[in-house]
mmCIF file of the C-alpha atoms, coordinates in Angstrom:
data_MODEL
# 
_entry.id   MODEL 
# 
loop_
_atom_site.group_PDB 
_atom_site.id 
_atom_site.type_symbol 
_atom_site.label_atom_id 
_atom_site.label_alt_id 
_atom_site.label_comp_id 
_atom_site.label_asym_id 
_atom_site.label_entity_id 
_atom_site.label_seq_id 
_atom_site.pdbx_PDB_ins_code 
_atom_site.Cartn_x 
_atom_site.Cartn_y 
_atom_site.Cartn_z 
_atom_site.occupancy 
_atom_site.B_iso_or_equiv 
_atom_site.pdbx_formal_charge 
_atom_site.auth_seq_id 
_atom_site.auth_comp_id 
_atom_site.auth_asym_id 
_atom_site.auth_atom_id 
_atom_site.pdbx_PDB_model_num 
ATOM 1   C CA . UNK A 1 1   ? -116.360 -31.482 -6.128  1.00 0.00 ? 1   UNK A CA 1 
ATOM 2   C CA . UNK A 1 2   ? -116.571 -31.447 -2.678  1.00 0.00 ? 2   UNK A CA 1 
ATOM 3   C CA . UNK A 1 3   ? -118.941 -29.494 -0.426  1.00 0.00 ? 3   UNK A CA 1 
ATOM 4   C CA . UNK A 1 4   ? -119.396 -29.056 3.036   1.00 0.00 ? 4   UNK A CA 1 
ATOM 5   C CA . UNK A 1 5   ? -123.236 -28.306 4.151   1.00 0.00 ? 5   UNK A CA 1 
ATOM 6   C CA . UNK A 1 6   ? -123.207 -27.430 7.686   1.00 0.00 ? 6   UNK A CA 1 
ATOM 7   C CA . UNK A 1 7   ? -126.487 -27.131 9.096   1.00 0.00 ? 7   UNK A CA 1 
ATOM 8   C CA . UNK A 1 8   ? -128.009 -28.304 13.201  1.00 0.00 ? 8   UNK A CA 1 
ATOM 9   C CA . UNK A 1 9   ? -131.244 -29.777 11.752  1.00 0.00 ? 9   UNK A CA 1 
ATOM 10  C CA . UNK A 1 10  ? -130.420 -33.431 9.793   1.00 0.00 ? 10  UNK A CA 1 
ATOM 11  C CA . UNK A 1 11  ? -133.769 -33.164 7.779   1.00 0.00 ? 11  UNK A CA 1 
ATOM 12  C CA . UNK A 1 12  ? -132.897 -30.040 6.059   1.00 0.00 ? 12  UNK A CA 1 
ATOM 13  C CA . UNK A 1 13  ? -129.121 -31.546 5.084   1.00 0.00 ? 13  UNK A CA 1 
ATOM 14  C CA . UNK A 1 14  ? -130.679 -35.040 4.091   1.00 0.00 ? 14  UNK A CA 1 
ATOM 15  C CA . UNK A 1 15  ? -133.242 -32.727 1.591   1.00 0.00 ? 15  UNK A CA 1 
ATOM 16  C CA . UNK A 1 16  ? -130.513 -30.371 0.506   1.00 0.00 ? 16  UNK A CA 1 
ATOM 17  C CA . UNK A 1 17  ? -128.340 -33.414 -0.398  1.00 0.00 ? 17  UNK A CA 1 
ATOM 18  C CA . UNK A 1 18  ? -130.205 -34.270 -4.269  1.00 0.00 ? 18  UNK A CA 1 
ATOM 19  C CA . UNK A 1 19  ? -129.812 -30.213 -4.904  1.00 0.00 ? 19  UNK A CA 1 
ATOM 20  C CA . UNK A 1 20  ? -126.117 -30.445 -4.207  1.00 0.00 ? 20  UNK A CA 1 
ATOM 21  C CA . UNK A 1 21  ? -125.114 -33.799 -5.841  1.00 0.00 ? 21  UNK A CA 1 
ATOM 22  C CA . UNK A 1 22  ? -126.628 -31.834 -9.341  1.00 0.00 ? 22  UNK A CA 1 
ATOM 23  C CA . UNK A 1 23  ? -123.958 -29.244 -9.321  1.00 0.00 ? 23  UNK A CA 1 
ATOM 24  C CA . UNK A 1 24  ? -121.477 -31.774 -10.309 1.00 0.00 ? 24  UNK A CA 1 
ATOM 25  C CA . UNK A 1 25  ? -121.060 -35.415 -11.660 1.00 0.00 ? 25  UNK A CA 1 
ATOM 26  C CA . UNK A 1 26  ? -119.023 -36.373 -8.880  1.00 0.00 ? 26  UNK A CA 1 
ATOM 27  C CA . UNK A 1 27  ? -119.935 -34.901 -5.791  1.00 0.00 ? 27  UNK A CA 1 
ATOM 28  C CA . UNK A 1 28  ? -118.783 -35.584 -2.030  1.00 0.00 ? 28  UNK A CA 1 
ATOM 29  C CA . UNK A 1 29  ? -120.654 -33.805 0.567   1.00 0.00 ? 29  UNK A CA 1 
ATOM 30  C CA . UNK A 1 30  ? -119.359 -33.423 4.233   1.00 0.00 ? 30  UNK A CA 1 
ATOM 31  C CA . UNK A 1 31  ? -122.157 -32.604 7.127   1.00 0.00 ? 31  UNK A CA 1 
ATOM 32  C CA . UNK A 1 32  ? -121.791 -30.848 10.100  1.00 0.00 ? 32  UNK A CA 1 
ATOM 33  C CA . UNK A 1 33  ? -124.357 -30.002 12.889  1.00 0.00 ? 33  UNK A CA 1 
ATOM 34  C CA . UNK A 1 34  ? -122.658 -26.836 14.248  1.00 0.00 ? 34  UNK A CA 1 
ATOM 35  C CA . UNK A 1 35  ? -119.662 -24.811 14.061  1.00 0.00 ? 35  UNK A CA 1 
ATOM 36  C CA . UNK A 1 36  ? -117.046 -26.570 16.153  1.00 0.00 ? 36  UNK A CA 1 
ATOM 37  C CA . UNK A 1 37  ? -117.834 -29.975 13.893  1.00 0.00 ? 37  UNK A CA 1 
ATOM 38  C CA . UNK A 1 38  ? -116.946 -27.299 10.727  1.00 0.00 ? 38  UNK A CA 1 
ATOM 39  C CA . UNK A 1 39  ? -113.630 -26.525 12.235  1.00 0.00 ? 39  UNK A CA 1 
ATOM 40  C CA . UNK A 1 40  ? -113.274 -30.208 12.645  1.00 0.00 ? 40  UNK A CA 1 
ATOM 41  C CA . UNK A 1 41  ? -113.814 -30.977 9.028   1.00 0.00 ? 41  UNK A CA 1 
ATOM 42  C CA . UNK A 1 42  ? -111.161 -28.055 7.739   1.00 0.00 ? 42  UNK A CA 1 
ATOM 43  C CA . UNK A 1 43  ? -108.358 -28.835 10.916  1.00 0.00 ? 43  UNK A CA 1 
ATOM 44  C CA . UNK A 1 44  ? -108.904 -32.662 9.457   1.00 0.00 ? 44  UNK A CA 1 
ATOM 45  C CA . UNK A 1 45  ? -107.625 -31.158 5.992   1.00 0.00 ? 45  UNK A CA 1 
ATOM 46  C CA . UNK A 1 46  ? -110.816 -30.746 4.256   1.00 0.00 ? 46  UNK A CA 1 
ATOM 47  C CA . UNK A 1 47  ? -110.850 -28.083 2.082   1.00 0.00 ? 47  UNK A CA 1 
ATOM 48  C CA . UNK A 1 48  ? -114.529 -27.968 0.203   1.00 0.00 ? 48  UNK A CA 1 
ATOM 49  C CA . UNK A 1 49  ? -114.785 -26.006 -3.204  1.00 0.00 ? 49  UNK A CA 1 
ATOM 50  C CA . UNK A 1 50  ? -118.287 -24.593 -1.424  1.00 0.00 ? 50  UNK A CA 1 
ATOM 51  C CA . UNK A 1 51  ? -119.140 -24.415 2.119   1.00 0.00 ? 51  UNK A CA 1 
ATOM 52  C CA . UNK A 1 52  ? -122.798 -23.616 3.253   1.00 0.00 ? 52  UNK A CA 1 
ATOM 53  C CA . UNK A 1 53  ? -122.757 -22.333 6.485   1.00 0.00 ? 53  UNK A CA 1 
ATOM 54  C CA . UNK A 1 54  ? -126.189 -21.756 9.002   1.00 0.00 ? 54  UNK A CA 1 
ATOM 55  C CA . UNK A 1 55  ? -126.306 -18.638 10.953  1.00 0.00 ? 55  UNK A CA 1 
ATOM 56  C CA . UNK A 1 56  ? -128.197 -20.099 13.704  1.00 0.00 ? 56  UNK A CA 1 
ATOM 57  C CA . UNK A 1 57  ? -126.662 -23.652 13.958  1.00 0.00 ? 57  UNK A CA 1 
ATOM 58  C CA . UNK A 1 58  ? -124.757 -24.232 17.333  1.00 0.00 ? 58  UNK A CA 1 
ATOM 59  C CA . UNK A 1 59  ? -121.603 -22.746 18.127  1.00 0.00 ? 59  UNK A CA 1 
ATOM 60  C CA . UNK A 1 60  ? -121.933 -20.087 15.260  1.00 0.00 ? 60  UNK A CA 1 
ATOM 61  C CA . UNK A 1 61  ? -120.849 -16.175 16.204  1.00 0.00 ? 61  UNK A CA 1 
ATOM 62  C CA . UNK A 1 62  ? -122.542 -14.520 12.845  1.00 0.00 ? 62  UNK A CA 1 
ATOM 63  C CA . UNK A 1 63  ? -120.317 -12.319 10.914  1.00 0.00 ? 63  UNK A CA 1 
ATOM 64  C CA . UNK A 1 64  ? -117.248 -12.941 12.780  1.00 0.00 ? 64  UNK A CA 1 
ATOM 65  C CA . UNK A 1 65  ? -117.221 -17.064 12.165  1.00 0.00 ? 65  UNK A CA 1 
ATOM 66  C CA . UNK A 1 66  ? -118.287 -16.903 8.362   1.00 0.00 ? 66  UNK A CA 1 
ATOM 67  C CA . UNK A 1 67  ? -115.012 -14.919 8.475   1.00 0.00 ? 67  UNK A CA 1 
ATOM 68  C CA . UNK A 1 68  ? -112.954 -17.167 10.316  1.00 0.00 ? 68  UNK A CA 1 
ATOM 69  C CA . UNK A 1 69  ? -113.706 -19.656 7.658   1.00 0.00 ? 69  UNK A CA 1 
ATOM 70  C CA . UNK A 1 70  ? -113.611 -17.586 4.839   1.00 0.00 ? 70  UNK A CA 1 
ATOM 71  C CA . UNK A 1 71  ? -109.839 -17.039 5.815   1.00 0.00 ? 71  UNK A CA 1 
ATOM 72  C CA . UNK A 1 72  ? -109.481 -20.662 5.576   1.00 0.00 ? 72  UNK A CA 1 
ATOM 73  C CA . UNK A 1 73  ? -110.612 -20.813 2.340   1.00 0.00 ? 73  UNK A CA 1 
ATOM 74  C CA . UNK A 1 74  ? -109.787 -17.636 0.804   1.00 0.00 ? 74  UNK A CA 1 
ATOM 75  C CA . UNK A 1 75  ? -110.373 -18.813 -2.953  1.00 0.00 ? 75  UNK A CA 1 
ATOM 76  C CA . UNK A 1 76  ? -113.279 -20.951 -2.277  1.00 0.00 ? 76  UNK A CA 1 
ATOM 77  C CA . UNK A 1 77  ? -117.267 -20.074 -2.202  1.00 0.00 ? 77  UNK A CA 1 
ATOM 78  C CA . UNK A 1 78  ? -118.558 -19.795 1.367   1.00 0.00 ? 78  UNK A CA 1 
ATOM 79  C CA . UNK A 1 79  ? -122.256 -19.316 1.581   1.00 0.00 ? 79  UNK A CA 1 
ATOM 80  C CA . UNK A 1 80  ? -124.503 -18.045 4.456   1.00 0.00 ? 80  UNK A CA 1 
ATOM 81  C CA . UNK A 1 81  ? -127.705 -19.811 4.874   1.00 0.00 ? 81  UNK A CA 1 
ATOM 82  C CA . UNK A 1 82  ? -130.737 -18.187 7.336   1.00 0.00 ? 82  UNK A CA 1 
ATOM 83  C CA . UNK A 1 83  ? -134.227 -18.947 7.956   1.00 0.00 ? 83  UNK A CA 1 
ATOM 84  C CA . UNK A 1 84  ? -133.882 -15.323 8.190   1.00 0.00 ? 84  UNK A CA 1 
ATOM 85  C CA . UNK A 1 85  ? -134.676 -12.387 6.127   1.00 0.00 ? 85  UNK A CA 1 
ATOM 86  C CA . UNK A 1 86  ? -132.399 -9.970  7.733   1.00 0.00 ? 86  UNK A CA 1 
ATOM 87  C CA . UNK A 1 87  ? -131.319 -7.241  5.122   1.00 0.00 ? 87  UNK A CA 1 
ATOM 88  C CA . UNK A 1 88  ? -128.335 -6.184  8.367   1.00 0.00 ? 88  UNK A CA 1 
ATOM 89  C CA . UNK A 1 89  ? -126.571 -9.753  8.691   1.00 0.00 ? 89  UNK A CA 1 
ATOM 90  C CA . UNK A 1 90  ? -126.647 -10.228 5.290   1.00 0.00 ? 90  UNK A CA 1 
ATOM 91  C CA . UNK A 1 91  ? -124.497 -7.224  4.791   1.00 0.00 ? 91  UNK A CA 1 
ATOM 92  C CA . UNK A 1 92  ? -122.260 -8.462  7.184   1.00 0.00 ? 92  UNK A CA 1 
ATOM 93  C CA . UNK A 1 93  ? -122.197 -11.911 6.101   1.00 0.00 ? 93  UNK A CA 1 
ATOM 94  C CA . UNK A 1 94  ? -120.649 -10.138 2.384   1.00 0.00 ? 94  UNK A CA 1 
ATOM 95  C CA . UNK A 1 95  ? -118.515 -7.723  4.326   1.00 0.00 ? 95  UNK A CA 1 
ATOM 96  C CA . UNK A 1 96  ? -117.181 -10.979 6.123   1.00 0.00 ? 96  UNK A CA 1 
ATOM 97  C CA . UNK A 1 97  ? -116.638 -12.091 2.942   1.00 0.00 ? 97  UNK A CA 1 
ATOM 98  C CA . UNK A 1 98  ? -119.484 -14.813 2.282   1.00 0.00 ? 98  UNK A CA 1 
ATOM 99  C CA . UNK A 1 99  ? -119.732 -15.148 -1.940  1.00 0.00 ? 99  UNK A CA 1 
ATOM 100 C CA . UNK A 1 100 ? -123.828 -15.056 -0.880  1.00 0.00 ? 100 UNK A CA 1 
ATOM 101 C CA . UNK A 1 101 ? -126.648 -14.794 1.393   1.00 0.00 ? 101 UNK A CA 1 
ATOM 102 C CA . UNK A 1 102 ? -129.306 -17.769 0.439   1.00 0.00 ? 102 UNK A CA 1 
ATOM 103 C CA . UNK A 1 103 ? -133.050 -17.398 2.815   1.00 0.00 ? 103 UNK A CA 1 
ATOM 104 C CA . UNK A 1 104 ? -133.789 -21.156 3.465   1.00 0.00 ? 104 UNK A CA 1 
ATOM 105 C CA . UNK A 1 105 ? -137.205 -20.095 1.760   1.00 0.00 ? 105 UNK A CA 1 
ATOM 106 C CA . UNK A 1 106 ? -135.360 -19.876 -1.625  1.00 0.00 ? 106 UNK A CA 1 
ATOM 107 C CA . UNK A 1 107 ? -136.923 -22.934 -4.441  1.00 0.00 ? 107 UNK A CA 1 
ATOM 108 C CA . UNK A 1 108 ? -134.459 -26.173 -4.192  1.00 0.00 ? 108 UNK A CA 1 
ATOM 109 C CA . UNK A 1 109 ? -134.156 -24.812 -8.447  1.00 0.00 ? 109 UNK A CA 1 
ATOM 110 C CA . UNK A 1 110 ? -133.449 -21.432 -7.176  1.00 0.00 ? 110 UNK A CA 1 
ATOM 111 C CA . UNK A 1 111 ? -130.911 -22.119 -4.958  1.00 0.00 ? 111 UNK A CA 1 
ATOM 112 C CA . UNK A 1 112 ? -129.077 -24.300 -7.246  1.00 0.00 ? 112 UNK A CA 1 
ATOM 113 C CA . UNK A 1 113 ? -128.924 -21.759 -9.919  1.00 0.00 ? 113 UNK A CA 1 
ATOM 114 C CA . UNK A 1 114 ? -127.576 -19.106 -7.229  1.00 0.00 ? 114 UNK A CA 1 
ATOM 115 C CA . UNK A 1 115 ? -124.984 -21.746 -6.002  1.00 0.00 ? 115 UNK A CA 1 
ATOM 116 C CA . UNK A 1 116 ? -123.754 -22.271 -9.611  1.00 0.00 ? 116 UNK A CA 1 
ATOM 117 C CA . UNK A 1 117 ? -123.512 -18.891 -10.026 1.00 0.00 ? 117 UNK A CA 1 
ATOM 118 C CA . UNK A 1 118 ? -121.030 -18.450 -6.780  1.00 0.00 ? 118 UNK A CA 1 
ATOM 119 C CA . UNK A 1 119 ? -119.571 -21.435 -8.045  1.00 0.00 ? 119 UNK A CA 1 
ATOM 120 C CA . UNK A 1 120 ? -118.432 -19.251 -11.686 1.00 0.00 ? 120 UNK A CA 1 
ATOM 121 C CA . UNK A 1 121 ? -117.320 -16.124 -9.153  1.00 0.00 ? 121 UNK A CA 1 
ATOM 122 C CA . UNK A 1 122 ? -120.364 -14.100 -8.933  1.00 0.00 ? 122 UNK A CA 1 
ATOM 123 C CA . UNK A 1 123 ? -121.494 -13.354 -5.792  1.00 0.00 ? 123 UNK A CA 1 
ATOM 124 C CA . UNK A 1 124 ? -125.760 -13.899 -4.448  1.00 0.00 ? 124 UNK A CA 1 
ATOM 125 C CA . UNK A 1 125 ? -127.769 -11.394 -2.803  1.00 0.00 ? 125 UNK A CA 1 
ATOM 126 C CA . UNK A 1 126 ? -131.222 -12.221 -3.300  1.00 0.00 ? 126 UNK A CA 1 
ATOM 127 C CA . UNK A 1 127 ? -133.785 -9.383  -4.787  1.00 0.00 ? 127 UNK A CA 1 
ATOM 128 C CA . UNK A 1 128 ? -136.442 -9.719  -1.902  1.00 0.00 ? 128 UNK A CA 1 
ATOM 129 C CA . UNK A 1 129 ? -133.151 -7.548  0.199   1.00 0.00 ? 129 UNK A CA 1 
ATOM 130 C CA . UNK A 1 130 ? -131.927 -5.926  -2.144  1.00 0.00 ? 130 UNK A CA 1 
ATOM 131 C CA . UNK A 1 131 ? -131.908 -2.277  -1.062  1.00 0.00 ? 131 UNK A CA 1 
ATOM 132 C CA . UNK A 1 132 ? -135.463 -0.797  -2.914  1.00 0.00 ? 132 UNK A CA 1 
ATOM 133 C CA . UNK A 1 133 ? -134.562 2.446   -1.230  1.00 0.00 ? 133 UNK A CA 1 
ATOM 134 C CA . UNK A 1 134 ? -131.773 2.296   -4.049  1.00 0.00 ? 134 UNK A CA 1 
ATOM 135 C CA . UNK A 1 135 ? -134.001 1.078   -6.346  1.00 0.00 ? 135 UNK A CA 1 
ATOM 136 C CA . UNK A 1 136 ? -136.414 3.497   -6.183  1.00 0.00 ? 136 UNK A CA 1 
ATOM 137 C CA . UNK A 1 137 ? -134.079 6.051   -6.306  1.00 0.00 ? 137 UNK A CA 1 
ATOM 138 C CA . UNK A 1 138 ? -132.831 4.724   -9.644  1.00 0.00 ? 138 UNK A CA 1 
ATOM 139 C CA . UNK A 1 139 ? -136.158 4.970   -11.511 1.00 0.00 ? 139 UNK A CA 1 
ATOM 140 C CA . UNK A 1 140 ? -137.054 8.426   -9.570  1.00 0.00 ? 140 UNK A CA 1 
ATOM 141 C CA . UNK A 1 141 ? -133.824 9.500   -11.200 1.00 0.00 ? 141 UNK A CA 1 
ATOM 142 C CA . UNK A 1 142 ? -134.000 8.300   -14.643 1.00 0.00 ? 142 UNK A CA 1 
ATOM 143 C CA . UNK A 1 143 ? -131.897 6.766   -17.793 1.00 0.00 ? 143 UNK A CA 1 
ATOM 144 C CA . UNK A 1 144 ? -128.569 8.108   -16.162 1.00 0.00 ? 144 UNK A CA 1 
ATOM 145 C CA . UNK A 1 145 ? -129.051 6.072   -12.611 1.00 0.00 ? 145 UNK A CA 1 
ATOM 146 C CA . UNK A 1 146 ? -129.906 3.007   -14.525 1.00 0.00 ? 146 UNK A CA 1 
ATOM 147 C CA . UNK A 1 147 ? -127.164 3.045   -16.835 1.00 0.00 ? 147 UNK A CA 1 
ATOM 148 C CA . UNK A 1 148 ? -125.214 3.076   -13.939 1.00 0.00 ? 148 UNK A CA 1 
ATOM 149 C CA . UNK A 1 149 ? -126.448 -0.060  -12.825 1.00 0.00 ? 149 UNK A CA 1 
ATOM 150 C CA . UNK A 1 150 ? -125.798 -1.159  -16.461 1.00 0.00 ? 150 UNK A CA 1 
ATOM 151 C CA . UNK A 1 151 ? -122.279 -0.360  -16.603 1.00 0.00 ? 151 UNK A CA 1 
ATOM 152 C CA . UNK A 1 152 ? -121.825 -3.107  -13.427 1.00 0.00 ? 152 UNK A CA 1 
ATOM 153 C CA . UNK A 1 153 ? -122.801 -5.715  -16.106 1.00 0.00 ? 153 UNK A CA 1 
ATOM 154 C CA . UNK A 1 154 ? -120.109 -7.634  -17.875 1.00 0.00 ? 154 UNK A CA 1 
ATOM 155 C CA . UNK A 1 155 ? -120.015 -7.983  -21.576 1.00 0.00 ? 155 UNK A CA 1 
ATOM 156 C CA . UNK A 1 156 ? -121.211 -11.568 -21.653 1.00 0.00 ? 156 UNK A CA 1 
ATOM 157 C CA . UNK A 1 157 ? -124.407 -10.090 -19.301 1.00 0.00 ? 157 UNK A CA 1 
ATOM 158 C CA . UNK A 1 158 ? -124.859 -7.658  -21.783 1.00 0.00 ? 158 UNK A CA 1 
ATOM 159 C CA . UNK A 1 159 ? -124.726 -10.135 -24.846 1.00 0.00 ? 159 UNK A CA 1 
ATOM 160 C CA . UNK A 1 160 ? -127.287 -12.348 -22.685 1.00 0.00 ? 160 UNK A CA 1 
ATOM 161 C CA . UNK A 1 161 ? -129.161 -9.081  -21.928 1.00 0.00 ? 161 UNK A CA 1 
ATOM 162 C CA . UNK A 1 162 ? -129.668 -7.842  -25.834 1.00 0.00 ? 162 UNK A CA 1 
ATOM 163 C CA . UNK A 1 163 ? -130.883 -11.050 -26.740 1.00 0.00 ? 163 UNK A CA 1 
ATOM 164 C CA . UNK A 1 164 ? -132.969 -11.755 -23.949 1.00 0.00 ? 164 UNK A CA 1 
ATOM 165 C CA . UNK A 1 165 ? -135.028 -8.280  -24.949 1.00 0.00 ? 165 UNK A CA 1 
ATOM 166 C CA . UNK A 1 166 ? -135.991 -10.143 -27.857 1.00 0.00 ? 166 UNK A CA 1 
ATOM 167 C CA . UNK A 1 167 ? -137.841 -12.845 -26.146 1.00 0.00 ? 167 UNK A CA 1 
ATOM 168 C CA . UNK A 1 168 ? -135.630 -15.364 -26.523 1.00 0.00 ? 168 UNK A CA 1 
ATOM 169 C CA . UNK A 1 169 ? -135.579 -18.501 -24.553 1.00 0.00 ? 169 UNK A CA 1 
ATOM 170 C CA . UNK A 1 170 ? -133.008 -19.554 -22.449 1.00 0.00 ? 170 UNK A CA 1 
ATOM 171 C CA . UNK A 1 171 ? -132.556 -22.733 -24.557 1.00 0.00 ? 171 UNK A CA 1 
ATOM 172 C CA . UNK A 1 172 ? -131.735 -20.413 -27.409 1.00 0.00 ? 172 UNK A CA 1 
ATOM 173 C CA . UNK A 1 173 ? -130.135 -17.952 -26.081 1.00 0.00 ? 173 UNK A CA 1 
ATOM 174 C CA . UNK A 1 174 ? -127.271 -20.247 -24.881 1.00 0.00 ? 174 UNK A CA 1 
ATOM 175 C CA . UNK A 1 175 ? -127.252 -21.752 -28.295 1.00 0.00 ? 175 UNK A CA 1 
ATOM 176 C CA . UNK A 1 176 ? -126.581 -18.105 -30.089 1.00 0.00 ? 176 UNK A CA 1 
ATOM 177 C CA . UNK A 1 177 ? -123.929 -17.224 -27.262 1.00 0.00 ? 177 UNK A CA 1 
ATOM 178 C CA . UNK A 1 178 ? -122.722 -21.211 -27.165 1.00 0.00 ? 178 UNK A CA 1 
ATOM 179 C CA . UNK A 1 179 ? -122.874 -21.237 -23.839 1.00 0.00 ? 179 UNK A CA 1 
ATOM 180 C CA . UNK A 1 180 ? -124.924 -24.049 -21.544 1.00 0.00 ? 180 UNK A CA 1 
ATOM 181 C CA . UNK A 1 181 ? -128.745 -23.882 -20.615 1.00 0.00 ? 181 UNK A CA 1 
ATOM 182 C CA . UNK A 1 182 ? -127.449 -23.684 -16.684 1.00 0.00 ? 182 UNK A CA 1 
ATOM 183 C CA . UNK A 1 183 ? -124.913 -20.958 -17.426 1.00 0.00 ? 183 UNK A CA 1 
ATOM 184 C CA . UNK A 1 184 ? -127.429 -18.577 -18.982 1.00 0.00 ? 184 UNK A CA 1 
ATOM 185 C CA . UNK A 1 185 ? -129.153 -19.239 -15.924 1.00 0.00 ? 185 UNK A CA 1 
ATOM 186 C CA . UNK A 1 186 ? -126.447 -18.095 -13.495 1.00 0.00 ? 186 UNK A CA 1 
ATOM 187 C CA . UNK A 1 187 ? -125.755 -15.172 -15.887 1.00 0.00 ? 187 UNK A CA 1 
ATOM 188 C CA . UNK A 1 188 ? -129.662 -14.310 -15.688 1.00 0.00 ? 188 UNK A CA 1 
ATOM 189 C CA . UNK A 1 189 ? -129.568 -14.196 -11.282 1.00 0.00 ? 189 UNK A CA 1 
ATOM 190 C CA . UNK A 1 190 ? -126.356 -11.999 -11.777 1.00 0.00 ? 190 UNK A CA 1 
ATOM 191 C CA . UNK A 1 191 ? -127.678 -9.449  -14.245 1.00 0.00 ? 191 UNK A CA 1 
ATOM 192 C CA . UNK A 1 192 ? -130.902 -9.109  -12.054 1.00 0.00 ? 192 UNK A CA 1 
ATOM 193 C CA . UNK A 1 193 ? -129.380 -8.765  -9.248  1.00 0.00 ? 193 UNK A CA 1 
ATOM 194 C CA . UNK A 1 194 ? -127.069 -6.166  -10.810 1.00 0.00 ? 194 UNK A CA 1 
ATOM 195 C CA . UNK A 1 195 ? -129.717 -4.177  -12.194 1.00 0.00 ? 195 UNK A CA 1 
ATOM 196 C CA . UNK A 1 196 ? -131.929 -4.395  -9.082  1.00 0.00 ? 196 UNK A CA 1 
ATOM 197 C CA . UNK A 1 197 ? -134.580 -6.305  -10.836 1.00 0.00 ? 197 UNK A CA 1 
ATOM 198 C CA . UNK A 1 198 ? -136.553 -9.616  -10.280 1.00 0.00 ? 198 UNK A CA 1 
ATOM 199 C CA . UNK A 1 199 ? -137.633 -11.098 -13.411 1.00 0.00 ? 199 UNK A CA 1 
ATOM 200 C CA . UNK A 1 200 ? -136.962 -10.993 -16.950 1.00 0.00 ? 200 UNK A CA 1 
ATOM 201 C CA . UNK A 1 201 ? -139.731 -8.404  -17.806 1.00 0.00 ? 201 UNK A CA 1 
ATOM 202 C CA . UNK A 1 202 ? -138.088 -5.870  -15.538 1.00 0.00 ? 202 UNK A CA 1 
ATOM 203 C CA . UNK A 1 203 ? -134.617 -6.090  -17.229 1.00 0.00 ? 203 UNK A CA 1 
ATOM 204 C CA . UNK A 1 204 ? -135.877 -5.917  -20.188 1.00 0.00 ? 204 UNK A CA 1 
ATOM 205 C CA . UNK A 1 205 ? -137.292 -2.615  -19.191 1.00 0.00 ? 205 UNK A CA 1 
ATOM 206 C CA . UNK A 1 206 ? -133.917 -1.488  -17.829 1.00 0.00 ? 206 UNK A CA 1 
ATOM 207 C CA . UNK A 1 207 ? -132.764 -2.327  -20.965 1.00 0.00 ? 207 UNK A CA 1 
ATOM 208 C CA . UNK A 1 208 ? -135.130 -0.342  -23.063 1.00 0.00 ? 208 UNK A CA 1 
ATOM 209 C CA . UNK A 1 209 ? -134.441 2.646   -20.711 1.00 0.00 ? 209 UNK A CA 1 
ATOM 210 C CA . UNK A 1 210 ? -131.382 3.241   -22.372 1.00 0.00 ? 210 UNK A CA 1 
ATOM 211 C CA . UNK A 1 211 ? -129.112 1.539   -25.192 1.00 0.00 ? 211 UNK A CA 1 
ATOM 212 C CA . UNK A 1 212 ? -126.195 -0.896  -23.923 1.00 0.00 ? 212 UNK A CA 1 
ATOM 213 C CA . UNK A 1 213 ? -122.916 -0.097  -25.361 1.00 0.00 ? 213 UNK A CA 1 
# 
């Protein structure tokens, strides 16, 4: 696998780099300090299965360059990392088509399971901006606005989900669906971030609010 971690400050790549060499047993990682050096890498015939890309490094133009690269790399994972918490660019950032929006004050675990789970075609928005407007909404509403949010899951969320109300482990729960410890995982970020949740204790209350099908 090889990913390309683009980022102007060198201490934040060289601590990234033992996250990123887990999500694979062979991984090459390209740096870059700002966005020109990114162009470099892809106009050298790179072509990285994920890119990480900092909104604030040098030569970076927001919304507009995570698309330029995203059209370089139309079937690949291209990430948005911030220092920010800014609910606005990281609607843009999806719109541009970025596969997530990761705040650089995300857990080194956390960010690998959200990674992995771009990695398997999910996309990342992470709960803290998630629209609670939306969410409030949903609970002020009742049973039928949740199982709305339901129907978004797919049926392997929904296996994970029906177990998981049981209070199942993760550890067992992949053994029942024969699946891996780390994919449960990635299903588990998708399914709250589906349901507008942040933990397992709130999906399971989704879930009790009204039978999956």
């Amino acid at each position: 696998m090889q990913i390309l971690l683009a980022d102007d400050h060198v201490m934040f790549r060289e601590g990234m780099r033992p996250f990123l060499s887990s999500l694979a047993e062979q991984v090459e990682i390209l740096e870059a300090g700002s966005y020109p050096e990114v162009v470099a890498h892809l106009d050298g015939g790179a072509i990285p299965d994920l890119t990480l890309l900092d909104m604030k490094m040098p030569g970076m133009n927001g919304a507009t360059s995570v698309a330029a690269v995203k059209e370089r790399l139309p079937d690949k994972p291209v990430v948005v990392l911030s220092g920010l918490v800014d609910r606005e660019l990281m609607v843009n950032s999806i719109n541009a088509g970025a596969s997530g929006y990761i705040p650089k004050k995300l857990s080194g675990a956390a960010m690998v399971s959200a990674l992995r789970l771009m990695l398997s075609g999910e996309r990342f928005l992470p709960v803290m901006m998630l629209n609670t407007d939306q969410a409030n909404a949903d609970e002020h509403n009742g049973p039928s606005a949740m199982g709305n949010r339901k129907d978004r899951l797919t049926k392997r969320e929904k296996d994970i989900l029906f177990l998981l109300k049981d209070g199942l482990p993760n550890k067992v729960i992949a053994s029942k669906l024969t699946l891996s410890e780390v994919t449960v995982k990635s299903h588990l970020c998708s399914i709250f971030r589906k349901l507008g949740v942040s933990n397992r204790v709130q999906a399971i209350r989704c879930y009790s609010s009204e039978t999956l099908e």
